[in-house]
MARLOGU-230957 format. One line per 4 residues: number of its first residue (from 1); for each residue x, y negated, z negated of C-alpha. Coordinates in nm, 4 decimals. Layout:
NUM = X:Y:Z; ...
//
This chain:
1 = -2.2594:0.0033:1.9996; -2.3139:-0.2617:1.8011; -2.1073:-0.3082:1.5045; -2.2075:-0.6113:1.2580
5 = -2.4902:-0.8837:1.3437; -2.2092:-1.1614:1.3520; -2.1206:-1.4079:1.6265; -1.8121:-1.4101:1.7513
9 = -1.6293:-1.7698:1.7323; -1.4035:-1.9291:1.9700; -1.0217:-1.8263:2.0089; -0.8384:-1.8887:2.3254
13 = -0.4312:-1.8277:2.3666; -0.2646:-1.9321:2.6717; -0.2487:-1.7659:2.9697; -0.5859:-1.5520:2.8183
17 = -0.9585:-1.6336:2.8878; -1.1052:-1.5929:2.5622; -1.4341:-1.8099:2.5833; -1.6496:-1.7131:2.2429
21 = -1.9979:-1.8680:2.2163; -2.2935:-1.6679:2.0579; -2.3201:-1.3508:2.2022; -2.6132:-1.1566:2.2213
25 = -2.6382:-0.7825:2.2156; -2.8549:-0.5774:2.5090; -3.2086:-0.5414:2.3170; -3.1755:-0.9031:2.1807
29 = -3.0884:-1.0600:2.5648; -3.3095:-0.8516:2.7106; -3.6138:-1.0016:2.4349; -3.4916:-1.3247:2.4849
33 = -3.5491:-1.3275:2.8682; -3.8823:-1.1905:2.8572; -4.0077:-1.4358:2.5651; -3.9499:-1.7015:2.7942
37 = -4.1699:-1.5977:3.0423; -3.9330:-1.5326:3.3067; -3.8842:-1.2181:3.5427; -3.8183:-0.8988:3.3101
41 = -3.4651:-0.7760:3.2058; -3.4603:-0.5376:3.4543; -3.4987:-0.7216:3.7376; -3.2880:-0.9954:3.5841
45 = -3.0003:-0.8026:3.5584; -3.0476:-0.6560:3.9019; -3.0291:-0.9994:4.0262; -2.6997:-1.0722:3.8372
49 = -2.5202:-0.7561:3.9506; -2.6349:-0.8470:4.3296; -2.5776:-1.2172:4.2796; -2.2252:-1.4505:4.4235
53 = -2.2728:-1.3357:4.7650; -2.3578:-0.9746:4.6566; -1.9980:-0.9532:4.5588; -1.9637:-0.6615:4.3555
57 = -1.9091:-0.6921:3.9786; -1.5660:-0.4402:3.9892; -1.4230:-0.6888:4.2129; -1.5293:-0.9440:3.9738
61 = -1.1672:-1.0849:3.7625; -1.1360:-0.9053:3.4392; -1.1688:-1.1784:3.1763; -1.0400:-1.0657:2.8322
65 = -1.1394:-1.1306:2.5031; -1.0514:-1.0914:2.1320; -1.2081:-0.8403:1.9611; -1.2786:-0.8552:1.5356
69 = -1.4853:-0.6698:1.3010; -1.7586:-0.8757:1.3155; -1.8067:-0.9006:1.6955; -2.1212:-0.7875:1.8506
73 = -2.0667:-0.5920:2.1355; -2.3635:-0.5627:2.4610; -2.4167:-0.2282:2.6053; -2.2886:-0.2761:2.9586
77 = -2.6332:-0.3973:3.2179; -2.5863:-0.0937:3.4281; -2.6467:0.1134:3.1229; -2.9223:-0.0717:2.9930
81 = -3.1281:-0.1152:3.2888; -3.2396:0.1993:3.5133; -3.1211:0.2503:3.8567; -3.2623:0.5106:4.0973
85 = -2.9638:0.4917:4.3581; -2.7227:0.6544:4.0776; -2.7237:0.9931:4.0657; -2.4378:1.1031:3.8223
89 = -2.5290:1.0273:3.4584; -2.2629:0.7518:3.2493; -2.0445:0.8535:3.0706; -2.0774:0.8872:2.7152
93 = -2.0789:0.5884:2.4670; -1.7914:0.6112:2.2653; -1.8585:0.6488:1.9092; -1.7523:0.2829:1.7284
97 = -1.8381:0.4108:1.3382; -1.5243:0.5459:1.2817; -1.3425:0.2094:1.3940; -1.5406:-0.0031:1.1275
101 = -1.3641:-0.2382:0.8867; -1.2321:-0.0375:0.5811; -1.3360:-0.3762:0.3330; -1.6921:-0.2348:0.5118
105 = -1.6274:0.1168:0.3681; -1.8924:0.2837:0.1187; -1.7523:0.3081:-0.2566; -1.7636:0.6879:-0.1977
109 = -1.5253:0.6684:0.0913; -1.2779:0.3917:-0.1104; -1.3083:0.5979:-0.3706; -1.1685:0.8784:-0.2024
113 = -0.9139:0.7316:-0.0581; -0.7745:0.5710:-0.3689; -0.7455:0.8983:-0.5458; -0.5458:1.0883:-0.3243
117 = -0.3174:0.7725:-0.3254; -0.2746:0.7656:-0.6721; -0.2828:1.1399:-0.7065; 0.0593:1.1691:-0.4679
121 = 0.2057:0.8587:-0.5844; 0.2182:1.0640:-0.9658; 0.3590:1.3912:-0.7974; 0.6071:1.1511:-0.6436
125 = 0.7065:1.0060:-0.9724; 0.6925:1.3518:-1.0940; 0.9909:1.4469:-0.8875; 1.1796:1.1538:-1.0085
129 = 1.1313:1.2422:-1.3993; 1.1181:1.6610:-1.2971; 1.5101:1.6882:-1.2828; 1.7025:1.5981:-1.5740
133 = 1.5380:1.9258:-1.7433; 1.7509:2.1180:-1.5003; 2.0658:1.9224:-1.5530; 2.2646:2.1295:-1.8472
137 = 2.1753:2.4747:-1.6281; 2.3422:2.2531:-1.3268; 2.6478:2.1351:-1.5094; 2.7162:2.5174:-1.5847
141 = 2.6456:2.6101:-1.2620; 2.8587:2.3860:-1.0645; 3.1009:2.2818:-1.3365; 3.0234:1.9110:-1.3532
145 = 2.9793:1.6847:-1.6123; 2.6049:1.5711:-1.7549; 2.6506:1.2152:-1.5708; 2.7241:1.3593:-1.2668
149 = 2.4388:1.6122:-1.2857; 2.2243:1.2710:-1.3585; 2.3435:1.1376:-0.9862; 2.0463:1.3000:-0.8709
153 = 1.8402:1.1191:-1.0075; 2.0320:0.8151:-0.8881; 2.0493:0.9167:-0.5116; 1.6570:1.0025:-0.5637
157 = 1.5662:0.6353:-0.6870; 1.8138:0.4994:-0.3790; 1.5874:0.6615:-0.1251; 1.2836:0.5051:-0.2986
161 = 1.4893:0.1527:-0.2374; 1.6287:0.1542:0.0671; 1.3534:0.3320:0.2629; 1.0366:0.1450:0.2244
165 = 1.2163:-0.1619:0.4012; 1.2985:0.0313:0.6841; 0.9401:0.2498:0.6852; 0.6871:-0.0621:0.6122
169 = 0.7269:-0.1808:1.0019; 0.5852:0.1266:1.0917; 0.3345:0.1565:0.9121; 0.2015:-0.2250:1.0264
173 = 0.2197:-0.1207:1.3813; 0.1390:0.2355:1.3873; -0.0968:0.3080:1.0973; -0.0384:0.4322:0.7385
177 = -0.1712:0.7612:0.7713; 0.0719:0.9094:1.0442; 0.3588:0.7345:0.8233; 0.2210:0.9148:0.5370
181 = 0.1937:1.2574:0.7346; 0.5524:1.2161:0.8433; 0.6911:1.1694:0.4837; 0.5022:1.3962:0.3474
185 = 0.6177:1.6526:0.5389; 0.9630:1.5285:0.5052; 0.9199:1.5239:0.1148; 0.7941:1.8993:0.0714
189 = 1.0743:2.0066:0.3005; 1.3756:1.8599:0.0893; 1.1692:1.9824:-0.2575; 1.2124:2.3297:-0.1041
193 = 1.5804:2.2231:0.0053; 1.6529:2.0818:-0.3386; 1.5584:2.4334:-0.4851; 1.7875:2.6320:-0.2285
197 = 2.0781:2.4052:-0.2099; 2.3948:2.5779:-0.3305; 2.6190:2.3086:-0.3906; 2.6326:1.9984:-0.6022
201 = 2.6726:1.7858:-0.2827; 2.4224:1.9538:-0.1263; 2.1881:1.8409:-0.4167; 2.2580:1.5105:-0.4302
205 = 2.2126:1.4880:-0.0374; 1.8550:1.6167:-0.0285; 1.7800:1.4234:-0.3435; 1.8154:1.1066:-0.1325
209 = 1.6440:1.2080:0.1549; 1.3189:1.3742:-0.0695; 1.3302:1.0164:-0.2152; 1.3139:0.8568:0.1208
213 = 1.0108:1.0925:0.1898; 0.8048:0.9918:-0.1395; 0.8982:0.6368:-0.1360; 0.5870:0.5899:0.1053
217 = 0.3827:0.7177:-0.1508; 0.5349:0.5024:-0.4598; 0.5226:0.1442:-0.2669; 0.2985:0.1522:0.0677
221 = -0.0014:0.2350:-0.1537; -0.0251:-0.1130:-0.2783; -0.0654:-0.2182:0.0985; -0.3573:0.0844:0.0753
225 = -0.5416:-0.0609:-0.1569; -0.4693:-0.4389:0.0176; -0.6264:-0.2474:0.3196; -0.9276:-0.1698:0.2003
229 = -1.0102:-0.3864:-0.0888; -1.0324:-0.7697:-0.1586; -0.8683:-0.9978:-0.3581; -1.0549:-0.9737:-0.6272
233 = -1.1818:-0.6228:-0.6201; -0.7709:-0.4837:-0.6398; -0.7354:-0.4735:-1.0141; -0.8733:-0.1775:-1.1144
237 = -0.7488:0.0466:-0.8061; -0.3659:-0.0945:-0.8830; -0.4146:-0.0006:-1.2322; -0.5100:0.3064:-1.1518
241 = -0.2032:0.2928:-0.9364; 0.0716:0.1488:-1.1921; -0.0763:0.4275:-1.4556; -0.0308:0.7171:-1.2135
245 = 0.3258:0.6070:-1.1350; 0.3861:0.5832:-1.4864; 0.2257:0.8800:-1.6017; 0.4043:1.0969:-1.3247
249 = 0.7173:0.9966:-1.4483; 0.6585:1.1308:-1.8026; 0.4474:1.4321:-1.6679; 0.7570:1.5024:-1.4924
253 = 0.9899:1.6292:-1.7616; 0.7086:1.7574:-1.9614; 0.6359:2.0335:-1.7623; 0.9776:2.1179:-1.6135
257 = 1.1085:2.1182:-1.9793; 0.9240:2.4238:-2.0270; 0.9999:2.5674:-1.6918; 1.3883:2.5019:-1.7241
261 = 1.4181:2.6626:-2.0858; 1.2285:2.9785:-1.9443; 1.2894:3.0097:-1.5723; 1.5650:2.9062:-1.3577
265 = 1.6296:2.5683:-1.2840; 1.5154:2.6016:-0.8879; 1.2155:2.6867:-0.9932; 1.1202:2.3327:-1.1249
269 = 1.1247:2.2347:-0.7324; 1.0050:2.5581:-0.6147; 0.6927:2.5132:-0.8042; 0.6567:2.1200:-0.6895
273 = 0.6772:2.2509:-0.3442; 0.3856:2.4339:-0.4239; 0.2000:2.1584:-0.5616; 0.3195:1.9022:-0.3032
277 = 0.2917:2.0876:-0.0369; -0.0912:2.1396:-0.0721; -0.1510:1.7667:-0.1918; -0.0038:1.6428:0.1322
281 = -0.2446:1.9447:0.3360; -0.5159:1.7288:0.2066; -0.3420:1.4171:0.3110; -0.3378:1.5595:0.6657
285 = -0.7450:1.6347:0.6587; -0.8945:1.4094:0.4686; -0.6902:1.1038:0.4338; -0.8451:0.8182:0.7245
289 = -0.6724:0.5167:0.8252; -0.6486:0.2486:0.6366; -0.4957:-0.0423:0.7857; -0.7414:-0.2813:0.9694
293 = -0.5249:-0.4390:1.2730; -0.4496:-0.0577:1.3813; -0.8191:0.0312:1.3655; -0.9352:-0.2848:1.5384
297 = -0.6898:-0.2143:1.8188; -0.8124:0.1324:1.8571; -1.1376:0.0053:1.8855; -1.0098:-0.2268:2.1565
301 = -0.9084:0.0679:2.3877; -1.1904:0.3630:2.3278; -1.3965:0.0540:2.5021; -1.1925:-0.0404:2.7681
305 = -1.1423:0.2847:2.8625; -1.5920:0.3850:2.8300; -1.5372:0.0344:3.1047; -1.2845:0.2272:3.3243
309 = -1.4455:0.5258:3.2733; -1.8402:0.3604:3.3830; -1.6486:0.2188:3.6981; -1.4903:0.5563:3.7966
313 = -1.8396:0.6710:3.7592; -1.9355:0.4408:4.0149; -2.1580:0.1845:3.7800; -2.0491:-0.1202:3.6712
317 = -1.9045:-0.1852:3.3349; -1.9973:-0.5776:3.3605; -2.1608:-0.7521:3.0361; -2.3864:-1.0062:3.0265
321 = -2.2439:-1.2661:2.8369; -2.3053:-1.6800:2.8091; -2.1551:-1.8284:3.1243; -1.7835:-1.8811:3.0149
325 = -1.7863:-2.2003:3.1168; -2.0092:-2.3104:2.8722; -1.9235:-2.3457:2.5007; -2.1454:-2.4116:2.2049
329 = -2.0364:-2.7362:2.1660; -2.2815:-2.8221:2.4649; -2.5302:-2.7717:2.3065; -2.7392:-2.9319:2.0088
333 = -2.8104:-2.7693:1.6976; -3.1909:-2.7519:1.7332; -3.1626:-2.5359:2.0456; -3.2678:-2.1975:1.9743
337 = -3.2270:-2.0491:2.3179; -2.9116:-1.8823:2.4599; -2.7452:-2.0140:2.7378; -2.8094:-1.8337:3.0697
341 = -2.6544:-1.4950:3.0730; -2.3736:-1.3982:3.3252; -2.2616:-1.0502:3.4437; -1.8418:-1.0227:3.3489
345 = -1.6328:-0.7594:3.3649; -1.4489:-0.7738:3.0125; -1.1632:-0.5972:2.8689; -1.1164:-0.6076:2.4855
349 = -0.7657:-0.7391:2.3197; -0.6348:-0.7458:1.9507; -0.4698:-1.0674:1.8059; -0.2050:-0.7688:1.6003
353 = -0.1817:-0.6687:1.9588; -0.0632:-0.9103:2.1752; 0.1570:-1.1190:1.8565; 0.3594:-0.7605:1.8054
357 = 0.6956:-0.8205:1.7903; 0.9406:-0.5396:1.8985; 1.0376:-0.3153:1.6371; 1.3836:-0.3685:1.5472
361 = 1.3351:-0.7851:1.4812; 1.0251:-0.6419:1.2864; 1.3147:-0.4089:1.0745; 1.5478:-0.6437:1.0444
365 = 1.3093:-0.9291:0.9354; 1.2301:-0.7104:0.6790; 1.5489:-0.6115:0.5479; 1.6836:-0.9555:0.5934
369 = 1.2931:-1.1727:0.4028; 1.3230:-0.9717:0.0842; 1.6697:-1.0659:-0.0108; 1.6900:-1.4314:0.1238
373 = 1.3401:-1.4350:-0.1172; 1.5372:-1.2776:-0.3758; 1.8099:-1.5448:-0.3943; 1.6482:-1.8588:-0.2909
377 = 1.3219:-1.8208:-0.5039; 1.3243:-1.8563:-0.8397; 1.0010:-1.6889:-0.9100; 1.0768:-1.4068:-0.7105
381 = 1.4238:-1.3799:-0.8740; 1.3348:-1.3457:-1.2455; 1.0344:-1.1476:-1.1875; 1.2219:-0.9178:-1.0095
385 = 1.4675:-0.9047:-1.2798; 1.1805:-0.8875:-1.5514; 1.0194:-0.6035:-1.3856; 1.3823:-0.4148:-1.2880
389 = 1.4672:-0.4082:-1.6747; 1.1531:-0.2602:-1.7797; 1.1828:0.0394:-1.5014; 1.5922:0.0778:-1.5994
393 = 1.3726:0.1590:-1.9884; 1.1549:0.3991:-1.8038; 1.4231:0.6004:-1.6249; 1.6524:0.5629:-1.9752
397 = 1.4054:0.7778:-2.1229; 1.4676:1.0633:-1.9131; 1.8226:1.0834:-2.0767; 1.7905:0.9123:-2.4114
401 = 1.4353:1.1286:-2.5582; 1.5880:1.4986:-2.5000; 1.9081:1.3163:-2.6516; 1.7912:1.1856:-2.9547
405 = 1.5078:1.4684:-3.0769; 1.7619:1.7650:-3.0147; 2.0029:1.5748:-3.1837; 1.7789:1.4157:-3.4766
409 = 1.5508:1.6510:-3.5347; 1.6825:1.9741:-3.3372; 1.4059:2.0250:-3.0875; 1.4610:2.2682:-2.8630
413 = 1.4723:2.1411:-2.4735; 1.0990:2.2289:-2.4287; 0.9849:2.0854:-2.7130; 1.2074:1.7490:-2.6781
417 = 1.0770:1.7046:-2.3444; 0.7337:1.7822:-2.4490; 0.7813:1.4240:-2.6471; 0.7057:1.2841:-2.2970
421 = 0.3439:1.3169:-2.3772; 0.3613:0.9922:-2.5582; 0.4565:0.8044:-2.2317; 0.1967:0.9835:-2.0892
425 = -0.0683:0.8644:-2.3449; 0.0801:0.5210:-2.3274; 0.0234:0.4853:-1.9247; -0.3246:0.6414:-1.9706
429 = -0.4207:0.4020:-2.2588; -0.2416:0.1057:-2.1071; -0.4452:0.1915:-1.7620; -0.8144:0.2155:-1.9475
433 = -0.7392:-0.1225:-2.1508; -0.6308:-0.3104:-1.7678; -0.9678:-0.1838:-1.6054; -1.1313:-0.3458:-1.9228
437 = -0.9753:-0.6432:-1.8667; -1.0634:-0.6851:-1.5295; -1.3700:-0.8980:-1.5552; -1.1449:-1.1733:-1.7744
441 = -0.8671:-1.1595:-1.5273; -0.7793:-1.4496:-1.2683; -0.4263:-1.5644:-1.1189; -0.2953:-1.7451:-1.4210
445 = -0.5139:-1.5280:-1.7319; -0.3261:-1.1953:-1.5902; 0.0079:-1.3920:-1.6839; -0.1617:-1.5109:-1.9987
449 = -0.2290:-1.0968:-2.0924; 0.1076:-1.0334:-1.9863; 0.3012:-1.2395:-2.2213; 0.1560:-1.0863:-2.5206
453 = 0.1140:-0.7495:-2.3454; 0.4779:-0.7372:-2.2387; 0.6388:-0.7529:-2.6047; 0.4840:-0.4051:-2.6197
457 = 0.7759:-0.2672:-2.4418; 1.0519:-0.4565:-2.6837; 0.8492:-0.3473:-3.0103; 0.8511:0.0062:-2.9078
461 = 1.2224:-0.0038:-2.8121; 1.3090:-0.1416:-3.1739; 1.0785:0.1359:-3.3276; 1.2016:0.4194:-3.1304
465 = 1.6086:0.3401:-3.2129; 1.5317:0.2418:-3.5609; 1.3234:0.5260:-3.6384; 1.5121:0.7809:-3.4537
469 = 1.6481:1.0101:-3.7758; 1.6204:1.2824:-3.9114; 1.4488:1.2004:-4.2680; 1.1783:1.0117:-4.0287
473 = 0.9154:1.2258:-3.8901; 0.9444:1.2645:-3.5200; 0.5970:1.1343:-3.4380; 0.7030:0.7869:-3.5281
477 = 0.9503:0.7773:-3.2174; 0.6968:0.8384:-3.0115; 0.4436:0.6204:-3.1577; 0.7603:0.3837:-3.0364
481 = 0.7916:0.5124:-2.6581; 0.3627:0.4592:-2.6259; 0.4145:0.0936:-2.7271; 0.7017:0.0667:-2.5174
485 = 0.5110:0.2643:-2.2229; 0.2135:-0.0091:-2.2677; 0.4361:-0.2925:-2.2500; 0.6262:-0.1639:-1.9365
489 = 0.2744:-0.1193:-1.7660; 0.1761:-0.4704:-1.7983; 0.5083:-0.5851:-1.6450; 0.4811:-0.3795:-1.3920
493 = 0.1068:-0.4913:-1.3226; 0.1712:-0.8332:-1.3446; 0.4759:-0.9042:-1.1204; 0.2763:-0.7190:-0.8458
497 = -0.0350:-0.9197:-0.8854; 0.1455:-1.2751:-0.9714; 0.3589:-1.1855:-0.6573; 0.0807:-1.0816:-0.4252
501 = -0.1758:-1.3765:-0.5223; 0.1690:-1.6884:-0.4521; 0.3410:-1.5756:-0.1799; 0.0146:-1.4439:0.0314
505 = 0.1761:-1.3622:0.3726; 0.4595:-1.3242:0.2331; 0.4008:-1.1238:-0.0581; 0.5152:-0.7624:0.1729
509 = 0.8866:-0.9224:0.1343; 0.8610:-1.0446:-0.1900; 0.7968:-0.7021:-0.3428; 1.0184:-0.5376:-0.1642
513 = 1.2838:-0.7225:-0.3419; 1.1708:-0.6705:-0.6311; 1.0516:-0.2806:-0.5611; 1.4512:-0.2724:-0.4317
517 = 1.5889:-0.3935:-0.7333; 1.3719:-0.1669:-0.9581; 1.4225:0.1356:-0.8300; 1.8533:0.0557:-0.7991
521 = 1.8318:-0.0484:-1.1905; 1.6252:0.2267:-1.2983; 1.8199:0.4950:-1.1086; 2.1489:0.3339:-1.2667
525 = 2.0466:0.3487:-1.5887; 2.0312:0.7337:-1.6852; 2.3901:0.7323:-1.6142; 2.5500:0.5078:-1.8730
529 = 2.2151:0.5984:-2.1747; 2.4389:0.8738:-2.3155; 2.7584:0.6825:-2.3603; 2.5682:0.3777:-2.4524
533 = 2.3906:0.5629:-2.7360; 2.6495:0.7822:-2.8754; 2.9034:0.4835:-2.8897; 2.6958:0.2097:-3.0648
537 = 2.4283:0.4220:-3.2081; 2.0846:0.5357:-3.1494; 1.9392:0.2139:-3.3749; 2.1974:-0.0288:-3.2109
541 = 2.1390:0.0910:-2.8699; 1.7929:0.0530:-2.8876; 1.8039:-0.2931:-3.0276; 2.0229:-0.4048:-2.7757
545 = 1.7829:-0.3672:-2.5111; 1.5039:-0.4778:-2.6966; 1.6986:-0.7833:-2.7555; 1.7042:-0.8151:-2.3357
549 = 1.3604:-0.7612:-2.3213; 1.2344:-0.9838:-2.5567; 1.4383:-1.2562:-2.4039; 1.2673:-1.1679:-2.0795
553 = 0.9614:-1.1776:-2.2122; 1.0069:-1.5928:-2.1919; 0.9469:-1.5475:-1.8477; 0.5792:-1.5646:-1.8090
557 = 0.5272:-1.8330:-2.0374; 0.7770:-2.0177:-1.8004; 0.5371:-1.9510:-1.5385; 0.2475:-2.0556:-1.8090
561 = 0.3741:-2.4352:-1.8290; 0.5563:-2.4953:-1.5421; 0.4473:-2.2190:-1.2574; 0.3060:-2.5581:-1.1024
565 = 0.6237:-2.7862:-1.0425; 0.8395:-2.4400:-0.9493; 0.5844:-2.3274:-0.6727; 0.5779:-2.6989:-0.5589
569 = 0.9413:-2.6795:-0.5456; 0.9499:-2.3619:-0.4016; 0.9417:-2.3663:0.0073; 0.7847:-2.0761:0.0909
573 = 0.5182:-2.1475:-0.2148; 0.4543:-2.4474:-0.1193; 0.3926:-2.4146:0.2500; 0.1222:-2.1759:0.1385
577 = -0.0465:-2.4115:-0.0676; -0.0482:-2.6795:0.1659; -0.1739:-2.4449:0.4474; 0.0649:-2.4988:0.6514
581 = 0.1510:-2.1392:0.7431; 0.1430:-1.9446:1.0832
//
């Protein structure tokens, strides 16, 4: 039952008896007694079960202790020694691998677990990019205009918003995976609803909710991959991340434009349904939990209840642990024996545990952090803008593309969609050429690759409206939305990283705010690309938001030369780097 060969260290809380020297497991206490010549373990332990007046150890007072990854825990002495008077075998030892720190995981199991995270989170973006195919078989169908077909898309990116704030609690307290389940099954059940709905209200009111569902997938993942990977090993599994979201969203219309121009339109989410509803069957029975506080605390009570369970048995669930009176301080540092051991009845706690907060000042602290981040923190402010520009470009594309090549170059609505292969190459290149990067990467060189990286996504805007006509050949566009695609990836990359690595503790509330005001911006966006391109022009249009992001770009080199005196300014910032955090 012993998890890691690590000594516990001392951590005591009021009101809880938490003494923490060295402890020493069963087979090491019981070769420490007998290499000092005394009487053997057996009769050792006998003698401490029988000792303090014979008083038995379940009347003993439960002391409790803390319980991490790394502490050793003794098989009870009633276990470990033999005694002839019992005749009703223990109870079972409960089986600790499966309660093991995920940083401890193997690469295969990490692995694993990464994939089907990135794997939903692009079927999640898929959804998002899926419907505008469907919306001219929708405006004829209902008799609305195009813009107000495109509200779908709006209410969908609202759900991805608004949800997370409310859903992230939940997952802290109660695990990822059941939040996951939940969703999931939520999101397959309004992509079946979104197919069947009859009415345009009706649409737009299972939109939101499906987006609700796959927001978990879309921004909890990041706290996946915090789960189960360090600092410094998160690069390559949140670019694998950032190019699945990316590539989902021009998957997405790719493959419903073909669907829509030879099917109905319900079968786009008739199909996803499909497709999601299978992913999210291997969610359910393979996908393990993730987050460390809930596994520890599971941990906690499969051994206090083995303890109840010994002493309903009728053998005592006592430990034999240093006396807890004694602390390691008492000792010098040459001495290499342990002090004397001491039966005590122990019961296992969790720091996550016993600091909970009740749920709703957990929900409102995290609708209420994100947006006093927002507007007090500089940083957090303009990154959030930075990054909430380049995902308005993103969703743009789902409107402007099948706008310009049926107009320019008179695609067809399979083929103009098809020209969302381009931002699928873009995210796949852009991905490949991060993970190469990795080993050159540390908090300030990411920002130093993202201020050249990021005037990818202004270069490609300026190529794809100036090259949008049709005496230009339509590959050249595209060539335009790739660069674009690679520019939009780095932003993307970057804010989350920067973000994460300054604010530490409180990096879950600063991406929220900024994951709030991306996914507001880039469902807002589809609705005004049409007006805004057939009023000023597909080269104009284009060059006016190139012109925005190329001013944003001055952002990270903000951060370059002065990220220094604005952190120092900053109060949350710089109560992190003075330590001086709870």
């Amino acid at each position: 039952m012993t998890d890691r060969p690590h000594s516990t260290t001392e951590d005591t809380t009021s009101g809880i008896r938490t003494p923490s020297p060295t402890i020493y497991p069963a087979d090491q206490q019981r070769q420490r007694i007998a290499s000092d010549d005394s009487e053997d373990f057996d009769q050792y332990a006998e003698k401490c079960t029988t000792s303090d007046e014979d008083e038995e150890p379940e009347e003993q007072e439960i002391q409790h202790r803390y319980l991490t990854f790394d502490t050793d825990v003794p098989l009870p002495i009633s276990v470990t020694t033999a005694r002839p008077h019992h005749n009703v075998e223990p109870p079972p030892q409960p089986d600790l691998s499966k309660y093991t720190s995920p940083f401890d995981w193997s690469p295969k199991r990490k692995n694993m677990i990464i994939w089907i995270s990135c794997v939903i989170t692009c079927l999640t973006a898929f959804t998002a990019g899926a419907y505008s195919p469907g919306v001219p078989q929708m405006t004829q169908e209902w008799g609305i205009s195009n813009v107000a077909a495109l509200v779908g898309i709006t209410m969908f990116t609202s759900g991805f918003a608004i949800a997370p704030m409310v859903l992230a609690p939940f997952s802290e307290i109660r695990g990822r995976r059941p939040v996951f389940i939940i969703s999931g099954l939520l999101f397959v059940l309004c992509q079946l609803c979104t197919g069947l709905t009859q009415s345009y209200a009706g649409m737009l009111v299972v939109r939101f909710i499906a987006g609700v569902g796959g927001s978990t997938f879309s921004t909890m993942v990041g706290g996946v991959i915090s789960d189960i990977y360090h600092t410094a090993d998160r690069n390559t599994p949140m670019a694998l991340f950032s190019g699945a979201a990316l590539f989902g969203t021009g998957f997405g219309p790719l493959i419903s434009g073909f669907i829509a121009q030879n099917l109905n339109w319900r079968w786009i989410f008739y199909i996803q349904t499909i497709v999601d509803g299978i992913m999210v069957a291997v969610i359910i029975l393979t996908f393990q939990e993730t987050r460390g506080s809930v596994l520890l605390s599971r941990k906690a009570a499969a051994l206090n209840t083995y303890y109840d369970s010994l002493e309903s048995a009728g053998y005592s669930s006592a430990l034999l642990f240093p006396s807890p009176t004694t602390t390691s301080s008492s000792f010098s540092s040459t001495t290499t024996s342990p002090p004397t051991p001491l039966p005590q009845r122990i019961r296992w706690l969790c720091k996550s545990d016993t600091s909970l907060t009740s749920l709703s000042k957990m929900i409102s602290l995290s609708l209420y952090r994100p947006f006093h981040l927002l507007f007090t923190e500089p940083v957090v402010f303009f990154f959030s803008l930075w990054v909430s520009f380049s995902w308005a470009v993103l969703y743009l594309t789902l409107a402007a593309i099948p706008l310009v090549y049926q107009r320019a170059h008179n695609f067809s609505l399979q083929t103009s969609n098809a020209v969302f292969g381009a931002l699928c190459l873009g995210a796949a290149f852009a991905t490949v050429l991060s993970i190469y990067q990795e080993s050159y990467l540390t908090v300030l060189t990411r920002l130093y690759f993202s201020c050249i990286e990021s005037l990818c996504l202004p270069l490609g805007l300026f190529l794809f409206g100036w090259t949008s006509a049709d005496d230009i050949h339509w590959i050249v566009p595209a060539l335009g939305i790739s660069i674009a695609t690679v520019g939009i990836f780095s932003i993307y990359l970057s804010v989350f990283n920067y973000l994460a690595d300054t604010y530490h503790r409180y990096a879950s509330s600063a991406l929220a705010s900024q994951s709030f005001c991306r996914n507001i911006l880039g469902g807002a966006f589809p609705l005004i690309t049409t007006q805004m391109y057939n009023k000023l022009g597909f080269g104009e249009a284009s060059s006016l938001l190139g012109g925005i992001g190329l001013l944003l770009t001055l952002v990270p080199w903000v951060l370059v030369f002065y990220g220094p005196k604005i952190r120092a300014r900053s109060k949350f910032a710089s109560e992190i780097m003075s330590g001086n955090v709870d």
